[in-house]
mmJSON file of the N, C-alpha and C atoms, coordinates in Angstrom:
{"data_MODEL":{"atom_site":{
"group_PDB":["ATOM","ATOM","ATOM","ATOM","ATOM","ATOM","ATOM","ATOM","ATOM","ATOM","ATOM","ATOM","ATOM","ATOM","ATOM","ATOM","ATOM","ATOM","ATOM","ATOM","ATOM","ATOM","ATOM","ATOM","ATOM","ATOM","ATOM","ATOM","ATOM","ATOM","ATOM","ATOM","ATOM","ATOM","ATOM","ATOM","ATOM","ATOM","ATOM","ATOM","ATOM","ATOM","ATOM","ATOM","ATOM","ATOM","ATOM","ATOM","ATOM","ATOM","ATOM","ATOM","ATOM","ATOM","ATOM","ATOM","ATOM","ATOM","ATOM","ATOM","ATOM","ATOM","ATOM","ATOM","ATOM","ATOM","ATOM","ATOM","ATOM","ATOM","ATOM","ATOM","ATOM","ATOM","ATOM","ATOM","ATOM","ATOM","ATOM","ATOM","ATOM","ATOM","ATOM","ATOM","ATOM","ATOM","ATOM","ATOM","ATOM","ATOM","ATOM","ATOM","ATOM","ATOM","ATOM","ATOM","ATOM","ATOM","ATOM","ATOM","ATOM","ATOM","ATOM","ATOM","ATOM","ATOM","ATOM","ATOM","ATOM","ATOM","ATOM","ATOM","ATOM","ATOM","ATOM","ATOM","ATOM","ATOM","ATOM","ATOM","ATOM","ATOM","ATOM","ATOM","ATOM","ATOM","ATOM","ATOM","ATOM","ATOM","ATOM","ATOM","ATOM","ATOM","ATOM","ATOM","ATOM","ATOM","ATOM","ATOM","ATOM","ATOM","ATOM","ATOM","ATOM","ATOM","ATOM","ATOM","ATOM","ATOM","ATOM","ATOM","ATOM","ATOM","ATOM","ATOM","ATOM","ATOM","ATOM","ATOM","ATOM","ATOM","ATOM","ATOM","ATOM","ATOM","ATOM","ATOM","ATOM","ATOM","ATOM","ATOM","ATOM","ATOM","ATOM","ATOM","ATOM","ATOM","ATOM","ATOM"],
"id":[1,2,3,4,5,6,7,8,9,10,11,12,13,14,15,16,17,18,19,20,21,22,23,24,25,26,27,28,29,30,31,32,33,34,35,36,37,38,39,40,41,42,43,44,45,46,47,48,49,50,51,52,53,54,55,56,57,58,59,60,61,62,63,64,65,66,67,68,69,70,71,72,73,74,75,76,77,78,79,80,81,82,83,84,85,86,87,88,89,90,91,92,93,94,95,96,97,98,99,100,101,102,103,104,105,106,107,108,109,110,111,112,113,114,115,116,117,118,119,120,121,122,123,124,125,126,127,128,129,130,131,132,133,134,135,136,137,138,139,140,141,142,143,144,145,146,147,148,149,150,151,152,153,154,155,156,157,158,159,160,161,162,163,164,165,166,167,168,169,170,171,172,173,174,175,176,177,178,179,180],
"type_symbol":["N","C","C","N","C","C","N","C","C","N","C","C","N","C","C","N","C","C","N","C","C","N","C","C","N","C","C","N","C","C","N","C","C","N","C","C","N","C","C","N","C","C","N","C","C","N","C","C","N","C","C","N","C","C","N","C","C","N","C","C","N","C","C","N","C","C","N","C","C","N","C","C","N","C","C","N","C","C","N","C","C","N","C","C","N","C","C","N","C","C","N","C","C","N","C","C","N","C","C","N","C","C","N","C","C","N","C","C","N","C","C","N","C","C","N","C","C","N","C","C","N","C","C","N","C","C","N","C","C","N","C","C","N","C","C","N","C","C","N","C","C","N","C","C","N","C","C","N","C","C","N","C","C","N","C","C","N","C","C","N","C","C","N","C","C","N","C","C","N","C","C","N","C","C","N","C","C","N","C","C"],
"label_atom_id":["N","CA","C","N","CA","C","N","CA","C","N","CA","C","N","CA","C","N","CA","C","N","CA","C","N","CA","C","N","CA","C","N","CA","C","N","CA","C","N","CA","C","N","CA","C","N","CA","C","N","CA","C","N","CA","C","N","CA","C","N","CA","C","N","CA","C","N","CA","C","N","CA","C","N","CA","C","N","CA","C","N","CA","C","N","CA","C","N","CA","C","N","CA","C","N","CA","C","N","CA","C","N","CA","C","N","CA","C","N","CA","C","N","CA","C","N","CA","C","N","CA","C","N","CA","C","N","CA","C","N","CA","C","N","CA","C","N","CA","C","N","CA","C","N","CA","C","N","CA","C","N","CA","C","N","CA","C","N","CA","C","N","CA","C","N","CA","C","N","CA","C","N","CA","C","N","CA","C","N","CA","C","N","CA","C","N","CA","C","N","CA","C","N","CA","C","N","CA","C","N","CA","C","N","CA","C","N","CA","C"],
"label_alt_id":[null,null,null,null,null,null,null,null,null,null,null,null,null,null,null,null,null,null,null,null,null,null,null,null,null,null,null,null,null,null,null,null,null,null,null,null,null,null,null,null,null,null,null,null,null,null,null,null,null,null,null,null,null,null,null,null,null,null,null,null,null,null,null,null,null,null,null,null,null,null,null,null,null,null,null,null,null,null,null,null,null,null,null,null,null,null,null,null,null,null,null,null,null,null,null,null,null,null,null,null,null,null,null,null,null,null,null,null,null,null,null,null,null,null,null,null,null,null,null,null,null,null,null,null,null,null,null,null,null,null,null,null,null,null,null,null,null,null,null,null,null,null,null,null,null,null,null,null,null,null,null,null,null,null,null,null,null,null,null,null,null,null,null,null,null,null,null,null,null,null,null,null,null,null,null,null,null,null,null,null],
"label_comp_id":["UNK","UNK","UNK","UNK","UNK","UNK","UNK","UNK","UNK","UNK","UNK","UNK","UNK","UNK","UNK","UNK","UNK","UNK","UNK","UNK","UNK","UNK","UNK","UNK","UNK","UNK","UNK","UNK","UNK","UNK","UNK","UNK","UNK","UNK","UNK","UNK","UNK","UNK","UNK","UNK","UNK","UNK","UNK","UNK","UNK","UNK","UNK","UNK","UNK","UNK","UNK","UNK","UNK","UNK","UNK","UNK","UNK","UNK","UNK","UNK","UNK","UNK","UNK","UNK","UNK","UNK","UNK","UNK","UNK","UNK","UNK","UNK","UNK","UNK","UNK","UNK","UNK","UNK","UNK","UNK","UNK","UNK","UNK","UNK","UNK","UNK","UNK","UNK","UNK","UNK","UNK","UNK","UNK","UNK","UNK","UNK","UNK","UNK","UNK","UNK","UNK","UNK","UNK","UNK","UNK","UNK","UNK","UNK","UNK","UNK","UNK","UNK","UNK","UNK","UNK","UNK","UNK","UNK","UNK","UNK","UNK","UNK","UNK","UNK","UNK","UNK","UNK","UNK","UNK","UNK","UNK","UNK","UNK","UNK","UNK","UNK","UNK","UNK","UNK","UNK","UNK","UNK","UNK","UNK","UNK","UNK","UNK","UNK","UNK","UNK","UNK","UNK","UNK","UNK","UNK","UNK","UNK","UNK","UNK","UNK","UNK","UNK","UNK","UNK","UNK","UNK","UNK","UNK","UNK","UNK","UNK","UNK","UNK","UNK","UNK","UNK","UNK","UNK","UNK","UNK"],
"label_asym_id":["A","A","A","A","A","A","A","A","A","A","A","A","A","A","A","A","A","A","A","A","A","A","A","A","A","A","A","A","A","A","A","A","A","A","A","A","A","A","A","A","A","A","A","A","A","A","A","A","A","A","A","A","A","A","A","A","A","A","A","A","A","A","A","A","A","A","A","A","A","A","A","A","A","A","A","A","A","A","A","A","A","A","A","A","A","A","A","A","A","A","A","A","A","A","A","A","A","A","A","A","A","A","A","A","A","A","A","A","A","A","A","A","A","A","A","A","A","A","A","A","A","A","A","A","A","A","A","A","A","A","A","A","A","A","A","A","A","A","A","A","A","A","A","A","A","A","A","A","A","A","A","A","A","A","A","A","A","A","A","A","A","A","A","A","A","A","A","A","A","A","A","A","A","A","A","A","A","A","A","A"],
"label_entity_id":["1","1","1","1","1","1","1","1","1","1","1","1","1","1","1","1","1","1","1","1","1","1","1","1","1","1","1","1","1","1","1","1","1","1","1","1","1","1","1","1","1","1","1","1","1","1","1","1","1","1","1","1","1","1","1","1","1","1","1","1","1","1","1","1","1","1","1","1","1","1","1","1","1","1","1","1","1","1","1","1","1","1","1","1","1","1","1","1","1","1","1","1","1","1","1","1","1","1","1","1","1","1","1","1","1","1","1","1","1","1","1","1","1","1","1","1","1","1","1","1","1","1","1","1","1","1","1","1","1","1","1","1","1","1","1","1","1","1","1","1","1","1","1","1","1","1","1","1","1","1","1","1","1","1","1","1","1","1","1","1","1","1","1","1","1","1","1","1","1","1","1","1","1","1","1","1","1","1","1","1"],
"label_seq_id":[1,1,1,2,2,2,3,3,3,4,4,4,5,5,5,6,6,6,7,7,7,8,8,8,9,9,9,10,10,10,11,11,11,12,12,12,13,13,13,14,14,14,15,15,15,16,16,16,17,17,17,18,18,18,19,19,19,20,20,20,21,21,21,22,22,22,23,23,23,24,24,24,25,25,25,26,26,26,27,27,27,28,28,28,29,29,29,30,30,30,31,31,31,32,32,32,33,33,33,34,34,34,35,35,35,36,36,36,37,37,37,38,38,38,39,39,39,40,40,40,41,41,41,42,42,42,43,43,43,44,44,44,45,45,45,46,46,46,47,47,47,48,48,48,49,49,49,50,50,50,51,51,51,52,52,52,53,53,53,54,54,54,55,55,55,56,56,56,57,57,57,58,58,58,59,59,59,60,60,60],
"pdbx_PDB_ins_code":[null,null,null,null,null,null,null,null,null,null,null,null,null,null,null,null,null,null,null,null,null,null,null,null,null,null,null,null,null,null,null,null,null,null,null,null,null,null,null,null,null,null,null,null,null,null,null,null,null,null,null,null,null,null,null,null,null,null,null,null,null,null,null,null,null,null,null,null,null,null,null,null,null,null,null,null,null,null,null,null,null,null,null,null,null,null,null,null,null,null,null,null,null,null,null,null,null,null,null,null,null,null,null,null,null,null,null,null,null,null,null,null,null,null,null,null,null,null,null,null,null,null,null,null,null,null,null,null,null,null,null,null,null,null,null,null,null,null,null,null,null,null,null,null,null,null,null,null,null,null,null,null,null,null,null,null,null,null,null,null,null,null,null,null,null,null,null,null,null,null,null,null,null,null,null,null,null,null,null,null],
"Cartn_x":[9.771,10.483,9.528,9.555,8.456,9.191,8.957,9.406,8.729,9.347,8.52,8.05,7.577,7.581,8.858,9.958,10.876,11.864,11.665,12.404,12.429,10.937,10.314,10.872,10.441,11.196,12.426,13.641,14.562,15.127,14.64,14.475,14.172,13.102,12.797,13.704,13.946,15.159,16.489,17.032,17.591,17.79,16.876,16.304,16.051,15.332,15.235,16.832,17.464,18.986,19.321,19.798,19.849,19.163,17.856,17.449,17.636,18.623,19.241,20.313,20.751,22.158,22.058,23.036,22.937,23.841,24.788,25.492,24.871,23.673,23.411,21.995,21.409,20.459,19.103,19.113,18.243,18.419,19.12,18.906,18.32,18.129,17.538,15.969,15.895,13.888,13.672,14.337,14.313,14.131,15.473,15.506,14.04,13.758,12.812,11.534,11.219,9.915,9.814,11.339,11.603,11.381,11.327,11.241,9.727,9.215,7.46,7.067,7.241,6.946,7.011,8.291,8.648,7.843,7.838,7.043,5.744,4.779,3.696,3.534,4.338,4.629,4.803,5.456,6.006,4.541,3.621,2.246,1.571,1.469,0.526,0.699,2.273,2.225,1.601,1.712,1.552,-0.115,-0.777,-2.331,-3.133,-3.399,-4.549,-5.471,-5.445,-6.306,-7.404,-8.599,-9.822,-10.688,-11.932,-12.481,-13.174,-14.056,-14.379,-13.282,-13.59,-12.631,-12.954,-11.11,-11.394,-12.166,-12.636,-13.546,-14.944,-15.741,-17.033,-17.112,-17.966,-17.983,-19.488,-19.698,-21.296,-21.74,-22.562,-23.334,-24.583,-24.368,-26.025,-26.497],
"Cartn_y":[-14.824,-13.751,-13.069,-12.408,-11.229,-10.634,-10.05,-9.665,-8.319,-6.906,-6.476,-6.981,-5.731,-5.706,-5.371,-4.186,-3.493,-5.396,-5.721,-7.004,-8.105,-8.006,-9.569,-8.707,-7.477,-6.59,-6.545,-6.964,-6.673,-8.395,-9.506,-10.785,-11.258,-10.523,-10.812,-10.219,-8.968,-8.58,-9.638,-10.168,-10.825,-11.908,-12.675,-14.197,-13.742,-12.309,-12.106,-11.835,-11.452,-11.706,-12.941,-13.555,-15.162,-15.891,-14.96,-16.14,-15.607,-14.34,-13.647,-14.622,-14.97,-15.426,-16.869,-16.888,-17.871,-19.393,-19.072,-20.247,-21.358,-21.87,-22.452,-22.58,-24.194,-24.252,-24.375,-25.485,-25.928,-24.376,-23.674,-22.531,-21.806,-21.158,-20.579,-20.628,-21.791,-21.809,-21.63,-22.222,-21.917,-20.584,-20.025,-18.188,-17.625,-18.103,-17.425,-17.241,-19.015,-19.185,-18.679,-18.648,-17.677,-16.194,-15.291,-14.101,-14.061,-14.568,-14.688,-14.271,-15.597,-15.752,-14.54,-14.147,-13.183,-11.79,-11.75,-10.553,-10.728,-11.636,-11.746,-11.693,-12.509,-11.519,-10.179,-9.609,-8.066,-7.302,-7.583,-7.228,-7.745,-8.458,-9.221,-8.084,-8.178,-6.812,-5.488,-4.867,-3.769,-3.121,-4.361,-4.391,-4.049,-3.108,-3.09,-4.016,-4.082,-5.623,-5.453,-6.176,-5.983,-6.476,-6.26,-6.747,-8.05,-8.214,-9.528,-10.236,-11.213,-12.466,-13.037,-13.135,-12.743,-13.749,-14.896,-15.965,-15.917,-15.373,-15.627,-16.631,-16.713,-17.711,-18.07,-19.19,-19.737,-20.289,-19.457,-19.841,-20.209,-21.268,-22.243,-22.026],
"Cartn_z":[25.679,25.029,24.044,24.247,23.435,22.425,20.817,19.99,19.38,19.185,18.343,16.822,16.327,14.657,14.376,14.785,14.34,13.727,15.125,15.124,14.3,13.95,13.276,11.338,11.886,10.235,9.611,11.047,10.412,9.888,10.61,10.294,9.037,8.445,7.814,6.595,6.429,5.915,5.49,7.141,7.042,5.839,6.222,5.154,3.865,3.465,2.349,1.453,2.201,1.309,1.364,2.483,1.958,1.222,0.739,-0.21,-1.739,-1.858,-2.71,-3.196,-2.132,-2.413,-2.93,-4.004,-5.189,-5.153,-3.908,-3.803,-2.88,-2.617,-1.473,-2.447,-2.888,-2.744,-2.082,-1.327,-0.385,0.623,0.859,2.045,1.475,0.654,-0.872,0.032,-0.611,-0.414,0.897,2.192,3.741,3.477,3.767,3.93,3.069,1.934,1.219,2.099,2.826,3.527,4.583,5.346,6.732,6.42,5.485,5.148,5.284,4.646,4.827,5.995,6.668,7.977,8.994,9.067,9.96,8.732,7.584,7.453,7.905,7.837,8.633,9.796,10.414,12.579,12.513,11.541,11.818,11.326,10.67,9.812,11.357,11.523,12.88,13.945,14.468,15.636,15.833,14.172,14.534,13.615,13.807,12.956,14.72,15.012,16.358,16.739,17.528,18.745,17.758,17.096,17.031,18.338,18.273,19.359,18.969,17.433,17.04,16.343,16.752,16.351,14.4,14.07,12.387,12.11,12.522,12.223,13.28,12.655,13.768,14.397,15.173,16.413,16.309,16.279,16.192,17.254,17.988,19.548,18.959,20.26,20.064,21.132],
"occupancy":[1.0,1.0,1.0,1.0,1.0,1.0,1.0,1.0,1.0,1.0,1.0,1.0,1.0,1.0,1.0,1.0,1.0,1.0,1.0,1.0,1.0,1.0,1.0,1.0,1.0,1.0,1.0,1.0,1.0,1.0,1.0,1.0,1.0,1.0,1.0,1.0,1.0,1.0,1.0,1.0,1.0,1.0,1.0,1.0,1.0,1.0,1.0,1.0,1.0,1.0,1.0,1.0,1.0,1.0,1.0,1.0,1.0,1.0,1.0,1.0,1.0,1.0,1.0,1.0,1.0,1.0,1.0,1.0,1.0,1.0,1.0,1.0,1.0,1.0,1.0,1.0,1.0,1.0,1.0,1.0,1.0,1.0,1.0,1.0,1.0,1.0,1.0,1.0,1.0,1.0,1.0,1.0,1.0,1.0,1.0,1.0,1.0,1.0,1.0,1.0,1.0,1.0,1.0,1.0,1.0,1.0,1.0,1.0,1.0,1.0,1.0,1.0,1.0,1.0,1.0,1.0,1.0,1.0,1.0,1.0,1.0,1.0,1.0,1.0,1.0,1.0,1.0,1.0,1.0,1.0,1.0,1.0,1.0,1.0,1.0,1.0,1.0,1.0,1.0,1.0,1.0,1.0,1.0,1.0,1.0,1.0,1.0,1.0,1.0,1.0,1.0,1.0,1.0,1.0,1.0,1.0,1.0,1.0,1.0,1.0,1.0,1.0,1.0,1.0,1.0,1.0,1.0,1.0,1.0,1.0,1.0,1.0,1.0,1.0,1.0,1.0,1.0,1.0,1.0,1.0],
"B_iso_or_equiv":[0.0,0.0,0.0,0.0,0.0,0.0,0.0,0.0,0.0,0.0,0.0,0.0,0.0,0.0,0.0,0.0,0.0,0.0,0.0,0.0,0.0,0.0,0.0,0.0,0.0,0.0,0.0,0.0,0.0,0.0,0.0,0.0,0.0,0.0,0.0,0.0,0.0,0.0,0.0,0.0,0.0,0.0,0.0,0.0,0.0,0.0,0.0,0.0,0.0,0.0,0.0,0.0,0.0,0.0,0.0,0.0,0.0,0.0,0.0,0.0,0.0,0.0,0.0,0.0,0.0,0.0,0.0,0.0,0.0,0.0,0.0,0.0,0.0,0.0,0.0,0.0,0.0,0.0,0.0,0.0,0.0,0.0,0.0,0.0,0.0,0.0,0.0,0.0,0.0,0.0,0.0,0.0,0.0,0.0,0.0,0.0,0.0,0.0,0.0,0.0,0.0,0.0,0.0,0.0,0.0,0.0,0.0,0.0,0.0,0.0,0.0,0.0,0.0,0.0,0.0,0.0,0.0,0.0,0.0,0.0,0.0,0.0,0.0,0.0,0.0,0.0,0.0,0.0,0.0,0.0,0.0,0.0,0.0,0.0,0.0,0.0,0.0,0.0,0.0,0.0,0.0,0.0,0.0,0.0,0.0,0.0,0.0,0.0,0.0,0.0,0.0,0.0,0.0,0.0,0.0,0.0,0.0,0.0,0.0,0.0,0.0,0.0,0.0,0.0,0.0,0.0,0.0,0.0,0.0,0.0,0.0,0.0,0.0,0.0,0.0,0.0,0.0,0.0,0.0,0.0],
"pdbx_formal_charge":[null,null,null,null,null,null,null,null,null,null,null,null,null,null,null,null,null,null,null,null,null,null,null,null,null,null,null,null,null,null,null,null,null,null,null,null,null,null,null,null,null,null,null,null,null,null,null,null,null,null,null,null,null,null,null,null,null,null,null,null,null,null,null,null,null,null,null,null,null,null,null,null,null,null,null,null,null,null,null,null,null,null,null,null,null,null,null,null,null,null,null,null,null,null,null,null,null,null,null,null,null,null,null,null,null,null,null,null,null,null,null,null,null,null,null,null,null,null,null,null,null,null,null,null,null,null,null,null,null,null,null,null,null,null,null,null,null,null,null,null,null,null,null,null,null,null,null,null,null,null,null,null,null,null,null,null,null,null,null,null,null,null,null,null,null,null,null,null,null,null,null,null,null,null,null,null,null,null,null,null],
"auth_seq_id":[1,1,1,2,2,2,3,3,3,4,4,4,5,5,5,6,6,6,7,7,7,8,8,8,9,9,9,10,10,10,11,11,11,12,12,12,13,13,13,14,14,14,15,15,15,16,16,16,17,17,17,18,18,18,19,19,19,20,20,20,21,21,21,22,22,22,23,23,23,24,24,24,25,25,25,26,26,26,27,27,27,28,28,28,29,29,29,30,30,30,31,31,31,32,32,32,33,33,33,34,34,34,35,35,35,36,36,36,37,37,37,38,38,38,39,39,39,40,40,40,41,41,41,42,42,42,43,43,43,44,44,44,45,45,45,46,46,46,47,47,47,48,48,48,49,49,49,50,50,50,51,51,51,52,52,52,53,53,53,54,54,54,55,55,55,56,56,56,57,57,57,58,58,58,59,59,59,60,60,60],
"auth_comp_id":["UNK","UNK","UNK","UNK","UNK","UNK","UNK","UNK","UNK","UNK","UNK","UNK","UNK","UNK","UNK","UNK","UNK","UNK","UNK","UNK","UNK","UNK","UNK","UNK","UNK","UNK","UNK","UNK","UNK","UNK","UNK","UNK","UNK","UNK","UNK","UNK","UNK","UNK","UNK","UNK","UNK","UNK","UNK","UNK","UNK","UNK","UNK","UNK","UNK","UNK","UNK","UNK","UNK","UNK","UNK","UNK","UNK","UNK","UNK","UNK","UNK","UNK","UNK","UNK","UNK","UNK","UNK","UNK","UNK","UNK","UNK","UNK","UNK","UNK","UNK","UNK","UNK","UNK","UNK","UNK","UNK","UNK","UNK","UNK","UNK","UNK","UNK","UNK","UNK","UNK","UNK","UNK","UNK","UNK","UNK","UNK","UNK","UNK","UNK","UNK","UNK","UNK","UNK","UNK","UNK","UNK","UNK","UNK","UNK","UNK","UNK","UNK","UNK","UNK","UNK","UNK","UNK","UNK","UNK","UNK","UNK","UNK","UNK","UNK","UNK","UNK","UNK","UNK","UNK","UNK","UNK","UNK","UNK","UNK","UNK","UNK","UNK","UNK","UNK","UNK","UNK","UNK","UNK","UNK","UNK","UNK","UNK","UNK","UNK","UNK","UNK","UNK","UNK","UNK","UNK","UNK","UNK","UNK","UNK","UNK","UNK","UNK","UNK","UNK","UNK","UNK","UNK","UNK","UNK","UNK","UNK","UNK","UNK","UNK","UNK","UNK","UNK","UNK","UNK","UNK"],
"auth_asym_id":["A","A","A","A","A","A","A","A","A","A","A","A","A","A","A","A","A","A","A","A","A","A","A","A","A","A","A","A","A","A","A","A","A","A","A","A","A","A","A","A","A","A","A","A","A","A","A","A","A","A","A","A","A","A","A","A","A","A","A","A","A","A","A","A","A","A","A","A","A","A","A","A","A","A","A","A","A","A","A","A","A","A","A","A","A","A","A","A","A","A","A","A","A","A","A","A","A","A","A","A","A","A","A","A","A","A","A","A","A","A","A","A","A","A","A","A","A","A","A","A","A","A","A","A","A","A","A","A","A","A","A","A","A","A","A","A","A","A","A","A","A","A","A","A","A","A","A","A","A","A","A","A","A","A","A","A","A","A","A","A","A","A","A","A","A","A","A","A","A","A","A","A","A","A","A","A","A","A","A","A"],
"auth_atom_id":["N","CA","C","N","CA","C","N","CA","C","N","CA","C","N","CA","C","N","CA","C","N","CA","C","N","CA","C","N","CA","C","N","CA","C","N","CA","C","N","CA","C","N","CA","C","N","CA","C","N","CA","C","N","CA","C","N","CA","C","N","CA","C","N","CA","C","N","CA","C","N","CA","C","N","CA","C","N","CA","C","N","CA","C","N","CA","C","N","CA","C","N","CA","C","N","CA","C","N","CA","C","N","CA","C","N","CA","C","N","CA","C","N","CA","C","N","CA","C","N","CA","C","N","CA","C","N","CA","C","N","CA","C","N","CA","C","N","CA","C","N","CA","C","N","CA","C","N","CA","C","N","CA","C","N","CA","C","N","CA","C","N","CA","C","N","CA","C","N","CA","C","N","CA","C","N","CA","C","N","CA","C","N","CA","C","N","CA","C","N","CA","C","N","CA","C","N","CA","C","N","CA","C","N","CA","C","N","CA","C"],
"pdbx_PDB_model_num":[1,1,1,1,1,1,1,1,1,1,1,1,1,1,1,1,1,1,1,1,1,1,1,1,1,1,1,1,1,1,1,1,1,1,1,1,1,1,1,1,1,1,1,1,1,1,1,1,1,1,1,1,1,1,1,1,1,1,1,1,1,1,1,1,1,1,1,1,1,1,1,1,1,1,1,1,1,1,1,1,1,1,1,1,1,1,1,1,1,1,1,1,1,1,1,1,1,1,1,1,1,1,1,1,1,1,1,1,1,1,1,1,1,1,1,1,1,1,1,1,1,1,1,1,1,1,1,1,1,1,1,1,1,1,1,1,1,1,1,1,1,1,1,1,1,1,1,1,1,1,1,1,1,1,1,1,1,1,1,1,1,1,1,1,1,1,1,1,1,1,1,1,1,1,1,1,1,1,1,1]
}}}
């Protein structure tokens, strides 16, 4: 299953209100760390292919 950004954006949305919401501790910090997450997939999608790899590669 393949996801856009629009998608991983509105997810993240999502979690960022649940981790608004004040009656629920332990879901609190989840939703908070799930908001992350999916904002970084949604940043990941729509950043263009590079061609070098973000960690060089050391040939011997």
């Amino acid at each position: 299953m393949t996801h856009d950004s629009d998608y991983f954006r509105r997810r993240a949305a999502e979690e960022r209100a649940a981790a608004f919401r004040k009656d629920a501790d332990e879901d609190v910090e989840v939703a908070g760390q799930l908001a992350l997450a999916y904002s970084a997939l949604a940043r990941k999608r729509t950043m263009p292919p590079s061609d070098s790899p973000a960690i060089p590669l050391i040939e011997e």
